[in-house]
C-alpha positions as CSV (number, residue, x, y, z in Angstrom):
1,X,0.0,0.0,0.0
2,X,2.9,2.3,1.1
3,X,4.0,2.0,-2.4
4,X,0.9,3.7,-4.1
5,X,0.5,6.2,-1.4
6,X,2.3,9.1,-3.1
7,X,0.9,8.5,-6.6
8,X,-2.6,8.4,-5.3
9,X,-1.9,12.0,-3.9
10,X,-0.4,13.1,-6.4
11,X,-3.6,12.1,-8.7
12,X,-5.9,13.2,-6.3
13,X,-4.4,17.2,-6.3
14,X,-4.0,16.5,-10.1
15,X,-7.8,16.3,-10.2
16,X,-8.4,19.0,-8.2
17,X,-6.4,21.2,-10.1
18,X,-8.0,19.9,-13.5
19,X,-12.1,20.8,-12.2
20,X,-10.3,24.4,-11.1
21,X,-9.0,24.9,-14.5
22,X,-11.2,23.3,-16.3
23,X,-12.7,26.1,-17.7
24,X,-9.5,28.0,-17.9
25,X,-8.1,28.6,-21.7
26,X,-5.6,31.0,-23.5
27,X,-6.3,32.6,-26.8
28,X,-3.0,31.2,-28.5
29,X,-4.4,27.8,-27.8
30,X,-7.0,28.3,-30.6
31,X,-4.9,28.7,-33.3
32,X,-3.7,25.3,-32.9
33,X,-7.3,24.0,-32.9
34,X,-8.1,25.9,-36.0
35,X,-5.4,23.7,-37.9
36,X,-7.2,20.8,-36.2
37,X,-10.2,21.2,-37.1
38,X,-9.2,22.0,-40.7
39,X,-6.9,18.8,-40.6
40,X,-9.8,16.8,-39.6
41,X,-11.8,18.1,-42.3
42,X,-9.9,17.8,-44.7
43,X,-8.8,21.4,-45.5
44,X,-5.4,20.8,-44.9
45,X,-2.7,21.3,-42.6
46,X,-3.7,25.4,-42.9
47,X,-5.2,28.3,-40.8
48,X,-6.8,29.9,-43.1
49,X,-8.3,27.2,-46.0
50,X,-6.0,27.5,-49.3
51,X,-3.3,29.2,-47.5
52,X,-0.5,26.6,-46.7
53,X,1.4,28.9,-43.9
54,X,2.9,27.3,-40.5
55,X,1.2,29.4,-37.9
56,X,1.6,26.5,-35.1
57,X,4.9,26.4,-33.5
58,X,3.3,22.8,-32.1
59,X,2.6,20.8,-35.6
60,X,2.5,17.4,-33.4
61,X,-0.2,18.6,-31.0
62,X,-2.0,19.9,-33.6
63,X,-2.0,16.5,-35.5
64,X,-2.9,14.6,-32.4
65,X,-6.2,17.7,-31.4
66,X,-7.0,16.9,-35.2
67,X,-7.4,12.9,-34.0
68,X,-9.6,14.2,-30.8
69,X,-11.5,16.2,-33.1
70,X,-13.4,13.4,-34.3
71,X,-14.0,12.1,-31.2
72,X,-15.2,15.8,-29.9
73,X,-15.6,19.1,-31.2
74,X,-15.2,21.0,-28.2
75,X,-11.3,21.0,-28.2
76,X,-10.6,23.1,-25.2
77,X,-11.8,21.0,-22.5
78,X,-10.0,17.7,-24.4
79,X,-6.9,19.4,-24.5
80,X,-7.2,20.0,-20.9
81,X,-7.9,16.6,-20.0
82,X,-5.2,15.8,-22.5
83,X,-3.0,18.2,-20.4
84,X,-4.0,16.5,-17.3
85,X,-3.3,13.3,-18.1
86,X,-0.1,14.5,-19.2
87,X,0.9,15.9,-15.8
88,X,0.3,13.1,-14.3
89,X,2.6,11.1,-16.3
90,X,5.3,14.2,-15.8
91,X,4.8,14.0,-11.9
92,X,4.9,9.7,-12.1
93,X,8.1,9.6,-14.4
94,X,9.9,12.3,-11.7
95,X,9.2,11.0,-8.9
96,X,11.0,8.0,-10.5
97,X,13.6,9.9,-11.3
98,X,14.0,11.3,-7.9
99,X,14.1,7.9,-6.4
100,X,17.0,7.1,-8.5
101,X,19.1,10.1,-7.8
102,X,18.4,10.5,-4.2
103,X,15.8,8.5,-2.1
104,X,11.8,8.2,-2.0
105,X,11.9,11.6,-0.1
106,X,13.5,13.6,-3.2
107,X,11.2,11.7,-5.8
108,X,7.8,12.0,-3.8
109,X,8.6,15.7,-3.1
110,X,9.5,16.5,-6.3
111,X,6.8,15.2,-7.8
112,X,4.0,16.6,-5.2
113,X,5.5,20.7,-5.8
114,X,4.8,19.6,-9.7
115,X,1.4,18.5,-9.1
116,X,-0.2,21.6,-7.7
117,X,2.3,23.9,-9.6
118,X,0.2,26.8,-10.9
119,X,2.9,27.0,-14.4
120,X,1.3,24.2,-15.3
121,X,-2.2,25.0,-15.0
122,X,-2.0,28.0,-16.6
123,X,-0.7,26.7,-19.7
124,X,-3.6,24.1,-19.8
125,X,-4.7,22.9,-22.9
126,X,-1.5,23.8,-24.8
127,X,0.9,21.7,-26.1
128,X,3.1,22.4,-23.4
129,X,2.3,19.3,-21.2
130,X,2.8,17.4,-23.6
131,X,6.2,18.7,-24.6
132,X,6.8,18.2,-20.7
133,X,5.8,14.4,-20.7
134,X,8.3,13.7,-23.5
135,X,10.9,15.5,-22.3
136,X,10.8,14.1,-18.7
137,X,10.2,10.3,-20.6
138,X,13.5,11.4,-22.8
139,X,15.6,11.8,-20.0
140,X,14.4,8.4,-18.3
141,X,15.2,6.1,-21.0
142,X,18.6,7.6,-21.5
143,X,19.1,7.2,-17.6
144,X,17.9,3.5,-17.9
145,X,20.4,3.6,-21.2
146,X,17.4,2.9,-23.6
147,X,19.1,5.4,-26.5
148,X,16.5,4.3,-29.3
149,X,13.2,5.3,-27.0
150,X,15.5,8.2,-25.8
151,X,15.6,9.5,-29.3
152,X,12.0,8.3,-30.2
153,X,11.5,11.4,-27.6
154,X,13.3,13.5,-28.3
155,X,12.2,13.2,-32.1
156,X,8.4,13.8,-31.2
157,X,9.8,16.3,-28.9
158,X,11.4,18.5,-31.0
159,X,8.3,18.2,-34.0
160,X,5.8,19.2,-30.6
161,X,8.2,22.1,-30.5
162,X,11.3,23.0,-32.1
163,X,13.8,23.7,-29.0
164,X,13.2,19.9,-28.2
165,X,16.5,19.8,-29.9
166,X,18.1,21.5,-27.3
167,X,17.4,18.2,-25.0
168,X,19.9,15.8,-27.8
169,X,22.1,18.1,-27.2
170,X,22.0,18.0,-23.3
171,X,21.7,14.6,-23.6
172,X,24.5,13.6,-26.1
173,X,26.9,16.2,-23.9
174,X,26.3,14.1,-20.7
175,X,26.9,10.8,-22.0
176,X,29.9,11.6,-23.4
177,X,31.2,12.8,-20.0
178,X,29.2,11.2,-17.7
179,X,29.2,7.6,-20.0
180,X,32.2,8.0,-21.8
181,X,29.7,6.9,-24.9
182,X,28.3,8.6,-27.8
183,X,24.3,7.6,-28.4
184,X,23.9,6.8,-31.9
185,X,21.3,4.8,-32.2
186,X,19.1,7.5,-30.3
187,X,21.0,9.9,-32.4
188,X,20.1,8.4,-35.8
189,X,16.9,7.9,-34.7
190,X,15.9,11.4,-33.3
191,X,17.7,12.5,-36.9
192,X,15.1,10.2,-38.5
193,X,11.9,11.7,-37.0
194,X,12.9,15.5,-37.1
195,X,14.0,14.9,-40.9
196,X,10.9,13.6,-42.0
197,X,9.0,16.2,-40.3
198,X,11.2,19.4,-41.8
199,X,10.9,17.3,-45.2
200,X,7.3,17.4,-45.0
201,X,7.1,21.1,-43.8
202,X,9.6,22.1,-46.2
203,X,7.5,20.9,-49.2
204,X,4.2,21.5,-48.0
205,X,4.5,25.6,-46.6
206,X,7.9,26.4,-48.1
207,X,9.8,26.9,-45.2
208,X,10.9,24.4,-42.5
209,X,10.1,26.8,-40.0
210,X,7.0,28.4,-38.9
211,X,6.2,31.8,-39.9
212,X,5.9,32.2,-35.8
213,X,9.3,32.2,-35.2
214,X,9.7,35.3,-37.4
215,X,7.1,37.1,-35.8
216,X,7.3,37.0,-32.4
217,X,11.6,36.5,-31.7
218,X,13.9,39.1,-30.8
219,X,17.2,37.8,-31.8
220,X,19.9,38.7,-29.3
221,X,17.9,42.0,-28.1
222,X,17.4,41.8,-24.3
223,X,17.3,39.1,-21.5
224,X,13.7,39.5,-21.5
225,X,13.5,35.6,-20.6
226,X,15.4,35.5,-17.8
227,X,14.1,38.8,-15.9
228,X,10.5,37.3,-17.0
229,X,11.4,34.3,-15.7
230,X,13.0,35.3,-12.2
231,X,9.6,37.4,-11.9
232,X,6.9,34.6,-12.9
233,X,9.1,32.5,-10.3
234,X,8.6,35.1,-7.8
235,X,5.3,34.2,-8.0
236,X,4.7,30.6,-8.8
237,X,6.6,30.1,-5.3
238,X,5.2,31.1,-2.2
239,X,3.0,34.0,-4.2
240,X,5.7,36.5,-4.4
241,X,7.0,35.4,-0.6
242,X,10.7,36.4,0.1
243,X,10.6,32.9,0.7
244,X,10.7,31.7,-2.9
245,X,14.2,32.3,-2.2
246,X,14.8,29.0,0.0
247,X,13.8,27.4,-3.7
248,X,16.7,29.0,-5.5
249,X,19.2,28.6,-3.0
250,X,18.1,24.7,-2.9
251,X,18.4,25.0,-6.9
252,X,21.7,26.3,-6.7
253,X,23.2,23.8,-4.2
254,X,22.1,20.6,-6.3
255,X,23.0,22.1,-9.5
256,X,26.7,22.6,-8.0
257,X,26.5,19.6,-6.3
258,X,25.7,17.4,-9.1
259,X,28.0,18.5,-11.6
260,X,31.0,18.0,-9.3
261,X,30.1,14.7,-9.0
262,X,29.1,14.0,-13.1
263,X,25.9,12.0,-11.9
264,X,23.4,11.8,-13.8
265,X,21.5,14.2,-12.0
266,X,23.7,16.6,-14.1
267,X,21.6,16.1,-17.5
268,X,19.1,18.2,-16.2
269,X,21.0,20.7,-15.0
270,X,22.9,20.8,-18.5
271,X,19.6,21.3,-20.0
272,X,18.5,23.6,-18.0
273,X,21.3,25.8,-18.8
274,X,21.2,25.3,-22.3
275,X,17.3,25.5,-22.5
276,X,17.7,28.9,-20.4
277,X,20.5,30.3,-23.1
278,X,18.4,29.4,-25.8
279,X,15.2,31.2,-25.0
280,X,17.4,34.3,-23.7
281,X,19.1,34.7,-27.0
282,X,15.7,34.3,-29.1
283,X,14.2,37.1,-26.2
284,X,10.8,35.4,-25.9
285,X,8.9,35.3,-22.5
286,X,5.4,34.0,-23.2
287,X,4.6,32.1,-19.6
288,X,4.5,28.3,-21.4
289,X,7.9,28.4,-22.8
290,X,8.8,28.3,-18.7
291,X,6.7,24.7,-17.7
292,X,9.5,22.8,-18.9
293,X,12.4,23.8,-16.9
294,X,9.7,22.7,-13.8
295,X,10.4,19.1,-13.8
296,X,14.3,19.7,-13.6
297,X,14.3,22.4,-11.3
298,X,12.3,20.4,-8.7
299,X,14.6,17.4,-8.9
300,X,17.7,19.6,-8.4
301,X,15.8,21.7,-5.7
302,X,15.5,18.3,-4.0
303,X,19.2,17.4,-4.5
304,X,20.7,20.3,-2.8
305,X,17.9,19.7,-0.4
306,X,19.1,16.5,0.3
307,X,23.1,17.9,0.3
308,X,22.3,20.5,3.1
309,X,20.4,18.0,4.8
310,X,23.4,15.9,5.7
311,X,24.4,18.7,8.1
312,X,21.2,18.8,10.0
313,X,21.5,16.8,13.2
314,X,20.2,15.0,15.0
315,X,17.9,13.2,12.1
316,X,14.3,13.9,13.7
317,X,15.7,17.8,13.2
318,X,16.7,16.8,9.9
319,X,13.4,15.3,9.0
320,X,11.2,18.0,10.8
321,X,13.4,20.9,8.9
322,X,13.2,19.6,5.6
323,X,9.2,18.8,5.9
324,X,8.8,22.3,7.0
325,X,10.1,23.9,3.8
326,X,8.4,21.0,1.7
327,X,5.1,21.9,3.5
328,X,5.7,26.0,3.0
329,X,6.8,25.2,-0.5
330,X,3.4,23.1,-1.3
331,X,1.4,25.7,0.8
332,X,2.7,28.6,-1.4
333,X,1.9,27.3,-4.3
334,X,-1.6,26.4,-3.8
335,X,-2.7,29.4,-2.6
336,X,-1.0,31.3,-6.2
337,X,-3.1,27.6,-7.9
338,X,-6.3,29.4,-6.4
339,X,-5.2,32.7,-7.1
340,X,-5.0,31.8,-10.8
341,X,-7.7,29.6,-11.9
342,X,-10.0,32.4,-13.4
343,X,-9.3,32.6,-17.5
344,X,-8.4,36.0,-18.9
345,X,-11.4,38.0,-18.6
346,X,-11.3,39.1,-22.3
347,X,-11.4,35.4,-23.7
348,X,-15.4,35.4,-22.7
349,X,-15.3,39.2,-24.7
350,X,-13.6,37.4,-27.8
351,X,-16.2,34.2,-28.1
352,X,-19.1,36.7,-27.9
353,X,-17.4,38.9,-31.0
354,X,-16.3,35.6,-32.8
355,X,-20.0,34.5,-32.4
356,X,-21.6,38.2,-33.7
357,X,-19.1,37.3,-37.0
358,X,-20.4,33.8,-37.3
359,X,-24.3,35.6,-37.5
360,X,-23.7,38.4,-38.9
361,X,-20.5,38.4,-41.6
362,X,-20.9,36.9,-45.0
363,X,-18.4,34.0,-44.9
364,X,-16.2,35.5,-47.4
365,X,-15.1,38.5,-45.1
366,X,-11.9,39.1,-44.1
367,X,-11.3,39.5,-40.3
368,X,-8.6,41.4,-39.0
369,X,-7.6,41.0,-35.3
370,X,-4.8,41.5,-32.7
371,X,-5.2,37.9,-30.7
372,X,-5.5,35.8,-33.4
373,X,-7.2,32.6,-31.4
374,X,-10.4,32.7,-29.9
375,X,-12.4,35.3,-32.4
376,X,-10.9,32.9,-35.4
377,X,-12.0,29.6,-34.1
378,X,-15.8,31.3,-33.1
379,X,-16.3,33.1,-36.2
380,X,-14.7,30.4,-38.6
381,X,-14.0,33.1,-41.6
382,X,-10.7,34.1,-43.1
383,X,-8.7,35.6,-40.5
384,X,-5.4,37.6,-40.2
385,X,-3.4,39.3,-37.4
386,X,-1.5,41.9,-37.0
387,X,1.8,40.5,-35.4
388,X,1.5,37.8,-38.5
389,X,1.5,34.8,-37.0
390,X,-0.4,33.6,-40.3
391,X,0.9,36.3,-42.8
392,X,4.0,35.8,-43.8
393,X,3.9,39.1,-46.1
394,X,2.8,41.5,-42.7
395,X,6.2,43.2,-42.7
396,X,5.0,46.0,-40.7
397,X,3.4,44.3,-37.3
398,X,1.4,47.9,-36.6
399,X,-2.1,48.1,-36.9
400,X,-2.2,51.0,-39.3
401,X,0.1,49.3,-42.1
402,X,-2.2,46.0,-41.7
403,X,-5.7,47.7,-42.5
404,X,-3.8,49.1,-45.1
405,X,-2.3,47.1,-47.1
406,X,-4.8,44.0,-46.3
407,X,-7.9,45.9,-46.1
408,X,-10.2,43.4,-44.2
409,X,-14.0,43.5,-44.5
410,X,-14.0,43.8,-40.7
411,X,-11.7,44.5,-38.1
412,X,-12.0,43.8,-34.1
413,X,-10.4,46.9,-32.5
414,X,-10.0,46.3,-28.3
415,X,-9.5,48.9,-25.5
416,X,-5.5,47.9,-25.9
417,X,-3.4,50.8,-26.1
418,X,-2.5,50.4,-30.0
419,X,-6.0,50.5,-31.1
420,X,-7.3,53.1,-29.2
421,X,-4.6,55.2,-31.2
422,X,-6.3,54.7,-34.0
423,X,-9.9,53.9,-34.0
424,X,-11.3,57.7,-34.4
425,X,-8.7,58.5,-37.0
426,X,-10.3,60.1,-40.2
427,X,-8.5,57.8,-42.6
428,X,-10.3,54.9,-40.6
429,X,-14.0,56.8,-40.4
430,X,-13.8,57.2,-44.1
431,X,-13.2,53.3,-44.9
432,X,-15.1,52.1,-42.0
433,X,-18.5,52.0,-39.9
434,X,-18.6,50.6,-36.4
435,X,-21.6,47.9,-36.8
436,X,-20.9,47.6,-33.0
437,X,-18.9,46.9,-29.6
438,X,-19.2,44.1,-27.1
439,X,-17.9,43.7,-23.6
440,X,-17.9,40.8,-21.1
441,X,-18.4,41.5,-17.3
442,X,-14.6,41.8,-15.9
443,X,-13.1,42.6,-19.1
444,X,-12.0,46.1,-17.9
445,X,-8.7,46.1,-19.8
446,X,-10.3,45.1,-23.7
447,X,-13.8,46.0,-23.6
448,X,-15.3,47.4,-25.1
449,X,-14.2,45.8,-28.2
450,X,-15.6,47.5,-31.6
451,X,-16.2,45.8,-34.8
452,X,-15.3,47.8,-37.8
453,X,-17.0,46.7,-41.1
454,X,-15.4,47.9,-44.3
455,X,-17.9,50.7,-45.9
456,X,-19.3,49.7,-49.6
457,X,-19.1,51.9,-52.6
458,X,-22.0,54.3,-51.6
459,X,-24.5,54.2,-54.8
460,X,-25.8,57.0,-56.2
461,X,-29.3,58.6,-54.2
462,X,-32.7,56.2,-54.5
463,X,-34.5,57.4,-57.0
464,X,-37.7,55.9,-55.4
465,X,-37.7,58.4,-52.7
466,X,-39.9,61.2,-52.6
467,X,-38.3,64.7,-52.9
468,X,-39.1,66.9,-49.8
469,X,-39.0,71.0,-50.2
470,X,-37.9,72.7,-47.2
471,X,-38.6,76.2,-47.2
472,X,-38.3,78.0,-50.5
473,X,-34.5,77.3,-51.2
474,X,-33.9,73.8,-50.3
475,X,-35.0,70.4,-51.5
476,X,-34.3,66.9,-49.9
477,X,-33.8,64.2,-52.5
478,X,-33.5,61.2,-51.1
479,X,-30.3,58.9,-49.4
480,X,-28.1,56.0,-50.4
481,X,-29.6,53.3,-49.3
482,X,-30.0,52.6,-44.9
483,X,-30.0,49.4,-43.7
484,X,-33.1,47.8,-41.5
485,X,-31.6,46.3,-39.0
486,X,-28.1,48.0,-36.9
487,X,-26.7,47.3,-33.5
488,X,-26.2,49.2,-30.4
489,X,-23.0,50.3,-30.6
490,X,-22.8,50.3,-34.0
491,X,-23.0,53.7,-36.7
492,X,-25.6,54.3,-39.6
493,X,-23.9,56.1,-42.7
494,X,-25.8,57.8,-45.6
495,X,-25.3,59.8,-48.4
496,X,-27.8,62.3,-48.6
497,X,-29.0,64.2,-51.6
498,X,-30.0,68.1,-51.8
499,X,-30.7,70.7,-54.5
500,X,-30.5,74.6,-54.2
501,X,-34.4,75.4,-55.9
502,X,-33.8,79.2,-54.9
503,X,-30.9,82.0,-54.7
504,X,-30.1,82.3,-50.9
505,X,-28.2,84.5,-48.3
506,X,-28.3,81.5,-45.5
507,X,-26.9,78.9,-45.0
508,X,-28.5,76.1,-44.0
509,X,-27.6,72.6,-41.7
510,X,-29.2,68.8,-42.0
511,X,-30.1,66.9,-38.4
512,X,-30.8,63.5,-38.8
513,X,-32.6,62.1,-35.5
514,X,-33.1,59.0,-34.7
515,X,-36.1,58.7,-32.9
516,X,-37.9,56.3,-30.7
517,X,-41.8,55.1,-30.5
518,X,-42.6,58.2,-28.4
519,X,-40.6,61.0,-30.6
520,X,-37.5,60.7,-27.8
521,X,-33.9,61.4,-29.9
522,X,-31.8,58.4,-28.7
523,X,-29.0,59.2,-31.8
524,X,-28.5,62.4,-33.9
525,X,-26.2,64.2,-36.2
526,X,-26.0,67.6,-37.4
527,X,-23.4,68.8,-40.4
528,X,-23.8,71.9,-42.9
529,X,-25.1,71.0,-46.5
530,X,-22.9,71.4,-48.7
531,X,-19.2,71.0,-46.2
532,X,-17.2,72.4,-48.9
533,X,-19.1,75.3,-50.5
534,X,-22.3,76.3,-48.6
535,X,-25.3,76.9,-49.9
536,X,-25.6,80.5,-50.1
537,X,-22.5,80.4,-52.5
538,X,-24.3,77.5,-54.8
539,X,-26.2,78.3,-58.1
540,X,-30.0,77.6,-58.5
541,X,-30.0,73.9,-59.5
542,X,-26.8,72.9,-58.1
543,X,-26.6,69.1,-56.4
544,X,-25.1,68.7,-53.6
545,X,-24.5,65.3,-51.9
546,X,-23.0,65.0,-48.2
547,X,-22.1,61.9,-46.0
548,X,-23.8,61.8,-42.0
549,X,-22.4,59.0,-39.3
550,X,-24.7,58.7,-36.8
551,X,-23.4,57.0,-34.0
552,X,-25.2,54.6,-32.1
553,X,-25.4,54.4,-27.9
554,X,-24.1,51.2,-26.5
555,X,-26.6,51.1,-24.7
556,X,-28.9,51.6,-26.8
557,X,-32.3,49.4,-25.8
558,X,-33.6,47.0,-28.6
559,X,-36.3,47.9,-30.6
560,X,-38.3,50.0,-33.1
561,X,-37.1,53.6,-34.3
562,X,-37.5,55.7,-37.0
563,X,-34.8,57.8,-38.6
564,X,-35.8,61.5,-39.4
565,X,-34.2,64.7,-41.5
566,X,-34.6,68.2,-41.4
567,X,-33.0,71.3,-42.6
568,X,-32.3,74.5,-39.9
569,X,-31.0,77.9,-40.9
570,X,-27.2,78.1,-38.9
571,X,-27.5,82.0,-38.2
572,X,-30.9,81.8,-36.6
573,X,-31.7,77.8,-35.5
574,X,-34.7,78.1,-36.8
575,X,-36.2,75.1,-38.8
576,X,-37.7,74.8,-42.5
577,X,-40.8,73.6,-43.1
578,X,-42.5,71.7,-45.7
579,X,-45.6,71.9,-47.3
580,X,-47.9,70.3,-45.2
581,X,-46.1,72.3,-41.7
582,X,-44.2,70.0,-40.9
583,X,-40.7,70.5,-39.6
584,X,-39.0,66.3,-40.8
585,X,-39.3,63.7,-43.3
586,X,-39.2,60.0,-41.7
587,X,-36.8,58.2,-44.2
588,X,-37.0,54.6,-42.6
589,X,-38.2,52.3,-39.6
590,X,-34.9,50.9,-38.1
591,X,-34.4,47.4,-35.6
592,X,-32.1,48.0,-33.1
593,X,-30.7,45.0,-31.5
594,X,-28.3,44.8,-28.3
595,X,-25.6,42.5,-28.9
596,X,-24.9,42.0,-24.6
597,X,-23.8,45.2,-23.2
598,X,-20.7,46.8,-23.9
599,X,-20.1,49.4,-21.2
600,X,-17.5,48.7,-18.6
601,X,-18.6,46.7,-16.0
């Protein structure tokens, strides 16, 4: 029984930890789905349908969530399990290896700080686990000298993620010093798996790696992963406790500790070192590039645990001292597991616009976004981002040079810094309407998030529309034509038509009201007629055509209103009339509908 004591734990916190993050999901992990789901029907290994570009930096999760995919459609709580099951097998194979280099209490210890660590949980349902398990399993068959299902690992490793290679290397480097032996057969057949792959890729998207890499590295321009990295420590440890300190020090002590004696122990802090290098010189610092290193760490923690230990007496000391840091340790980092288990509040935001896209976009529109994930796999229309992840000709990654150059039919502007810069810039107003803005409760940093549709070529005034005379100078003609149905939120443009019928001194202004059941304005807007030469300088007969945006609430309550024009002299206020007294012509009856609120909560 003693035997399956630990493991039973260490499945039982594993569970916990999955129902807390069950619901938990990051908008990266969608892109990866996308290619599943096009894999598995039979689009291709693509993003976008008919556009072979490697935007996954994880092609063999993305092959295995395309084999889930006929089993379920609803990807993000299979690739939690998935991730799940995966830490279980991390924590099972490490407490192995902790046995092996040091006793039961290094391997059940090590493997109990990995099963409540909050870095894993937080990268739920991306290929990360994953990457872990084969890692971990990696370094235990080359412990047990098993080089062909060493190098089966590190194979899949390295097609689950590029830097995989980085553990041959580790590996090769200690068995030559450690084992006086060079690998080959794990050698020639990790060769044999990443070939194959690269072959493929190489053929089928032009380029062995993905177009990621380009877009999000920094190559040699800052040490943004290690000062990342000490911080996210900080806090996976204790919750930002001076205490996460005892952690590094313990680190320290086992990583000196093993290499002066060339155990094997010493793999992982090779790796470590070179996994660290690696991801310092690329200057990346997403959170899941960090899980990795976890398994490692712990071990080595436990090792110079177990060094310092030694000079602890009496033993009941020695055992009370080092269950007291275990215990703070655990404690820390269960608190920071509670701390964390809500998902980013903008992921609800981005399902709700990815859903308003699916209704309301014809599925030939071309969506432009800043996170590319969520929105994408919601909406299921042609998508593109602006740091390029997918578009290997977005040289510029600014949001200005991609409405530009790609002009999408709709774009999903957020509260973030870069698109507030630009969303009331004339150039945009011109090109586009805002059809309306969605927010989810707790989403104070994105939401409101606006939806941008591309204006149409504005065709020339209805001719079916009656012509109004206001006053004795000016006659209404008629608009482009209005939509029935807009959102609250969103903007109604026209085109409105006028003619000069008599000489005048005045000039005159257009309001266009939008009015409810009961007369109330919820929505106006007021402009001269004629902007650029007003009407007491036009010629009897003249045409004169002008553009109005009225802007919608976002509150704006669902239901019937009418949309009404009228003419006022500038000078005085006062209002032309028509025939008949009246002061407005009603043009149409509009629906308003209220997507789900969009003011801050």
């Amino acid at each position: 029984m003693k035997k399956f004591f630990v493991p039973t734990i260490i499945f039982l916190l594993i569970v916990a930890g999955t129902i807390l993050y069950w619901d938990y999901s990051q908008d990266d992990v969608y892109i990866t789905y996308r290619y599943s789901r096009n894999i598995a029907l039979g689009n291709g290994f693509v993003f976008n349908p008919g556009e072979r570009v490697q935007g996954t930096t994880t092609p063999l999760f993305a092959l295995i969530m395309a084999g889930v995919y006929f089993i379920t459609h609803n990807l993000a709580h299979a690739g939690n399990l998935i991730s799940a099951l995966s830490l279980l097998g991390v924590c099972l194979i490490t407490m192995q290896l902790g046995n092996k280099f040091g006793g039961a209490w290094l391997g059940a210890g090590a493997a109990l700080m990995l099963a409540i660590n909050t870095w894993f949980y937080i990268s739920f349902g991306m290929e990360t686990l994953t990457y872990t398990l084969l890692l971990i399993a990696a370094f235990w068959f080359a412990y047990h000298n098993q080089d062909f299902w060493a190098g089966v690992c590190v194979g899949l490793l390295t097609i689950t993620r590029a830097d995989g290679i980085l553990a041959a290397g580790a590996l090769a480097i200690t068995a030559l010093i450690a084992r006086k032996r060079i690998p080959w057969k794990g050698g020639i057949t990790a060769a044999i798996i990443i070939a194959a792959w690269y072959f493929f890729a190489w053929s089928y998207f032009g380029s062995p790696l993905p177009q990621t890499f380009s877009a999000k590295v920094g190559l040699f321009s800052g040490i943004t992963f290690i000062a990342d990295g000490i911080e996210w420590f900080q806090h996976m440890y204790l919750n930002g406790s001076p205490l996460y300190l005892i952690a590094l020090i313990l680190w320290i002590v086992g990583a000196i500790a093993s290499a002066r004696e060339r155990s094997f122990a010493f793999v992982l802090c090779l790796w470590s070192i070179i996994y660290l290098g690696g991801y310092t010189a690329l200057n990346v610092s997403a959170f899941w590039y960090y899980p990795p290193l976890l398994p490692a760490m712990v071990i080595t923690m436990g090792y110079g645990a177990m060094k310092i230990a030694r000079w602890i007496q009496p033993r009941q000391i020695r055992i009370a001292a080092s269950a007291l840091v275990l215990v703070l340790l655990l404690a820390g980092q269960a608190r920071t597991a509670v701390a964390y288990s809500g998902a980013p509040t903008r992921i609800a935001t981005y399902r709700i616009v990815g859903e308003w896209l699916a209704q309301h976009a014809p599925k030939d529109s071309l969506v432009l976004v800043g996170d590319l994930g969520v929105v994408s796999w919601y909406s299921d229309l042609p998508t593109i981002d602006v740091p390029g992840l997918v578009v290997p000709t977005m040289y510029v990654h600014t949001e200005t040079y991609a409405i530009q150059k790609f002009k999408p039919t709709y774009i999903v502007a957020t509260q973030y810094w870069a698109w507030k810069a630009i969303v009331n810039e004339s150039w945009l107003i011109q090109d586009y309407e805002r059809v309306t803005q969605i927010s989810s409760k707790g989403d104070a940093d994105f939401s409101p998030m606006i939806i941008f549709r591309r204006r149409p070529p504005q065709p020339s005034p209805s001719a079916n529309e009656e012509s109004k005379q206001f006053g004795q100078a000016i006659k209404f003609s008629g608009t482009s034509k209005i939509e029935g149905v807009y959102w609250s939120g969103g903007e109604i443009t026209l085109e409105a038509q006028w003619a000069v019928t008599r000489e005048t001194k005045n000039v005159y202004a257009a309001f266009f009201h939008l009015v409810d059941l009961e007369n109330q304005i919820v929505a106006q807007s007021d402009a001269w007629i004629g902007r650029d030469a007003p009407t007491n300088t036009r010629q009897v007969g003249a045409s004169i055509a002008d553009r109005y945006s009225i802007l919608l609430p976002p509150d704006l309550v669902e239901g019937k209103y009418k949309l009404i024009v009228g003419v006022y002299d500038t000078a005085t206020g006062a209002r032309e009339k028509l025939a008949d007294g009246s002061e407005s012509v009603e043009i149409k009856n509009i629906t308003i509908r209220f997507p789900g609120g969009s003011g801050l909560p």
